[in-house]
C-alpha positions in Angstrom: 22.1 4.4 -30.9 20.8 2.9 -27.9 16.9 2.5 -27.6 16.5 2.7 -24.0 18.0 6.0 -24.2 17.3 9.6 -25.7 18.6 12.5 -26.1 17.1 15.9 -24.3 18.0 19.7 -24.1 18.0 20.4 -20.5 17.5 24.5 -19.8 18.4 25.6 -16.4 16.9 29.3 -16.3 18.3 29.9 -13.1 22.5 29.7 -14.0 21.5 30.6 -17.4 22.5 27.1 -19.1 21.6 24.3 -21.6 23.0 20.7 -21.3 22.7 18.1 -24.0 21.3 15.1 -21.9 21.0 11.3 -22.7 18.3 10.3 -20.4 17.0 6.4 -20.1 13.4 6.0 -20.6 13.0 3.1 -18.4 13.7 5.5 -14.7 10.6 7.5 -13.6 10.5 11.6 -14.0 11.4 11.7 -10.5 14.4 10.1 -10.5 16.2 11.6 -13.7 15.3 14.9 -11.8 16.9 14.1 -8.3 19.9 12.4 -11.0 20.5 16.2 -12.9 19.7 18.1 -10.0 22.9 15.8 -7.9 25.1 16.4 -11.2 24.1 20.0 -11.4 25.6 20.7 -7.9 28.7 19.3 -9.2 28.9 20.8 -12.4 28.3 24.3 -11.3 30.9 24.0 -8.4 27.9 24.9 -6.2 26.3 27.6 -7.9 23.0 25.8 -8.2 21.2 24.7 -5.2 18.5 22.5 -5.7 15.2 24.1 -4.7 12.9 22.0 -1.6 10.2 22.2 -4.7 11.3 22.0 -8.6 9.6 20.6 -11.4 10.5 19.5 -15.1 8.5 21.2 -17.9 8.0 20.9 -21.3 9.6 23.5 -23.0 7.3 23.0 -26.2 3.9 22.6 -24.0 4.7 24.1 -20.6 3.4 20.7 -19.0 4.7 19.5 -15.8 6.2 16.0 -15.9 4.4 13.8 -13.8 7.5 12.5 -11.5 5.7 9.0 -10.9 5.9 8.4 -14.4 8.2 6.5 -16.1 10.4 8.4 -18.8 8.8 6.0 -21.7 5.0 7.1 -20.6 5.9 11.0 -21.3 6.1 12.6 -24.7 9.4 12.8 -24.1 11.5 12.2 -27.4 15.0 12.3 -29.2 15.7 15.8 -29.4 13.0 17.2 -26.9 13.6 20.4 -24.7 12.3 21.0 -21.2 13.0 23.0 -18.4 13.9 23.1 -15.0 12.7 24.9 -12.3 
């Protein structure tokens, strides 16, 4: 297993869907967002359009993800869920 990597359940309330997602923990919130919001698009053919405004929560917590932070200062872990919206 890699340790700058960990594995995440994505839900996408929006289209409905869940996505298994290795993340690295070295990138800041912000980036992994922009990075599954661009693969999204691509996924979905188009049926989800990234909103002007979304955030990441925590599915366990309901905490917004702070999207200066780095990936590694979260309580992000293997098997964590969170949201987007």
């Amino acid at each position: 297993m890699n340790k700058n990597k960990i594995l995440i359940e994505l839900e996408i309330p929006l289209i409905e869907a869940k996505y298994d997602l290795f993340i690295p923990i070295n990138k800041k919130v912000g980036t992994i967002k922009r990075l599954i919001e661009e693969a999204l698009v691509e996924l979905t053919d188009g049926a989800y359009v990234p909103k002007e405004i979304s955030n990441l929560y925590s599915k366990k917590t309901g905490v917004i993800y702070d999207v200066n932070k780095t990936v590694r200062d979260t309580d992000l872990r293997n098997g964590s869920g969170i949201i987007l919206i």
